[in-house]
N, C-alpha and C positions, 0 to 999 in steps of 0.2 A: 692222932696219927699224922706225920708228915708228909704230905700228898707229893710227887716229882713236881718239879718248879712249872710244867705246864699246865699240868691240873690245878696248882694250886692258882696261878693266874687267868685263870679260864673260870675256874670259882669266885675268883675278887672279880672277872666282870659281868659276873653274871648278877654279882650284889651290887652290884651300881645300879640295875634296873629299882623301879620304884616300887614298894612293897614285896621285895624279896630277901629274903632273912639268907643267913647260914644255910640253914640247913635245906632250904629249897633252891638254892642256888648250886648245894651239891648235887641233889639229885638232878637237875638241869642237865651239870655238868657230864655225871655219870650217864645219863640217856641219849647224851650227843655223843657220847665215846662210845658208845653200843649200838650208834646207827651205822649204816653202809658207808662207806669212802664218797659214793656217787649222793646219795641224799645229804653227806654234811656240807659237799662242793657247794648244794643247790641253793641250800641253807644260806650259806656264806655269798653267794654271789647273789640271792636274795637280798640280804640287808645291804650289800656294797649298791645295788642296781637302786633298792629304794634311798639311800641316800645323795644319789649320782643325778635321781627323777625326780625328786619332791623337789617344788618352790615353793615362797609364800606370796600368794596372789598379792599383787602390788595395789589394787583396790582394798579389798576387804580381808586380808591377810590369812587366809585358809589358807593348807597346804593342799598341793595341787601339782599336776604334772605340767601345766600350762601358767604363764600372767598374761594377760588378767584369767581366773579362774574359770570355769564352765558356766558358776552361776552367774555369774557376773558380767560373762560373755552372753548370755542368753537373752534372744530379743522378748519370752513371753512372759520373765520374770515381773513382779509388781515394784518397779521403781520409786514408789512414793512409801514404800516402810523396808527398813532397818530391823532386825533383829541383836541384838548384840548378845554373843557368848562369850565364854572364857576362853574353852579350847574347839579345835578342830572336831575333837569327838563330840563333843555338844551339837554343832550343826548337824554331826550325822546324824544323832538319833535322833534332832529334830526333823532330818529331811525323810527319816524312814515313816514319819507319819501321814507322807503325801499332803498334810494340813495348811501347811504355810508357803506362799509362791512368792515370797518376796527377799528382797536382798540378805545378806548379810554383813554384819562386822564382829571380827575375834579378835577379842584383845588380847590374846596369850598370855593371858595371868589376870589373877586380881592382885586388888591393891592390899600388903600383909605386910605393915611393919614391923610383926614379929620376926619374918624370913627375910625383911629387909627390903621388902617390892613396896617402891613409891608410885603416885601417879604418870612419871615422868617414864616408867619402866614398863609400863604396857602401854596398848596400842589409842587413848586417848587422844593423843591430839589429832593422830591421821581421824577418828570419827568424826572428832568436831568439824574438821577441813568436808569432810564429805556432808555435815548437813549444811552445808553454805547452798547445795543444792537446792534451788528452788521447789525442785519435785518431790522431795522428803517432805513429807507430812506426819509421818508416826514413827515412833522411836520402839519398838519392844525389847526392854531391859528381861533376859534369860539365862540368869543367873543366880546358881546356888545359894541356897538360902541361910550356905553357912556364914559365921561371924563376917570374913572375906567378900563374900558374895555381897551382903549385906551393907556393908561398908561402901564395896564397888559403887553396888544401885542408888546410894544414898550420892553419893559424889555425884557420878556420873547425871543424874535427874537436874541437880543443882545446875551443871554447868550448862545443861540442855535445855532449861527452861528458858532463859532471854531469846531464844531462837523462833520459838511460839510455835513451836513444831509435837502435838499430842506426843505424852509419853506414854506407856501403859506396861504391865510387867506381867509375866505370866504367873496364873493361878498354882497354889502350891499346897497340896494336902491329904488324905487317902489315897493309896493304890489300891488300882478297882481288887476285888478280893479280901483287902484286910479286916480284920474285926478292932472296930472300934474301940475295946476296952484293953487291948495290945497298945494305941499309940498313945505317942507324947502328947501331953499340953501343947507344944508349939504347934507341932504339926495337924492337931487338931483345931486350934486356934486358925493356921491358914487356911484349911478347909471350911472353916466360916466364912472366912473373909472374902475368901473365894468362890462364895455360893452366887450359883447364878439360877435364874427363874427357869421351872421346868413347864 
C-alpha cells in the first residue's frame, strides 16, 4: 500500500529510532494519528522542549538540564572515584541502586572499529584530564561486557594505569532469579570470577 506522503514520512522517522523495524514504526505511526490534536501538540512540544533542555555536563558529560550536572555539582558526592559508563542510561540505572555516591564519567560510546568509533571519538581524553586530580583515587570501569565494552576496559586500564590511581571494574554474572543450567559459559564464567566471600 502507498501511504499519502505524510504518513509515509512520519513512518521513515519513526525507523530512524534505534531497533525499530517497518512494521513497528507503522504502528507508532498509526497510534499517533489516532491520538487527540491536544495530546499530539504535547507530544511534539515534548521532544522540541527536551532537545531545547538537555546539555552535556562539561565535567563528566551526562545529559542534564544544567553544566556542570547535579552530580557533579554536589558537595556530598565521593570525589576520590570515577565510575565510567558508556551512556547516560547506565548512570541511571546505576544511580537507581542508591549503591554508589561517587562521581561520574560517560564516554558516549565504546571504542567499535566495525561502526567505525575510535578512541579519539568518545570521551577519553576529557577522563584522562580529570584524573590529573589529585583526589581520584579509584577508577570503576562499568561497562558492557560485550566485545566493544571489552575492548573499551581493556584500553581505557592500560592508559590509567601510569597514573597509580586503583582501577576496579564491576562484577558481572547471574541475575538474581536465573537458573543456572539456562546461562552461557561466559556469563557463568564472570559469575566466578566475581565471586566474593559470604
Amino acid at each position: 500500500m502507498i501511504y499519502p506522503k505524510s504518513i509515509a514520512t512520519l513512518i521513515e522517522h519513526f525507523q530512524k529510532f534505534p531497533s525499530v523495524g517497518p512494521k513497528s514504526a507503522q504502528r507508532m505511526a498509526f497510534y499517533l494519528l489516532r491520538m487527540p490534536m491536544s495530546e499530539v501538540q504535547k507530544f511534539a512540544q515534548s521532544i522540541v522542549e527536551a532537545k531545547e533542555n538537555t546539555h552535556t555536563c562539561e565535567i563528566c558529560f551526562n545529559l542534564s538540564s544544567t553544566s556542570p550536572c547535579e552530580i557533579c555539582q554536589s558537595v556530598t558526592r565521593d570525589r576520590s572515584t570515577i565510575c565510567v559508563v558508556a551512556e547516560t542510561k547506565d548512570l541511571i540505572a546505576i544511580e537507581k541502586t542508591n549503591e554508589y555516591k561517587g562521581l561520574y564519567h560517560v564516554l558516549q560510546g565504546l571504542i567499535s572499529p566495525m561502526d567505525g568509533i575510535g578512541a579519539d571519538d568518545i570521551r577519553i581524553k576529557e577522563l584522562l584530564n580529570r584524573l590529573t586530580d589529585e583526589a581520584v583515587k579509584e577508577v570503576i570501569i562499568a561497562l558492557s561486557p560485550s566485545v566493544e565494552g571489552e575492548a573499551t576496559s581493556l584500553y581505557l586500564s592500560k592508559l590509567i594505569k601510569p597514573f597509580g590511581i586503583k582501577i576496579s571494574r564491576i562484577a558481572f554474572g547471574l541475575p538474581v532469579g536465573a537458573d543456572l543450567e539456562y546461562a552461557d559459559e561466559i556469563t557463568i564464567a564472570r559469575a566466578i570470577e566475581g565471586r566474593r566471600e559470604i
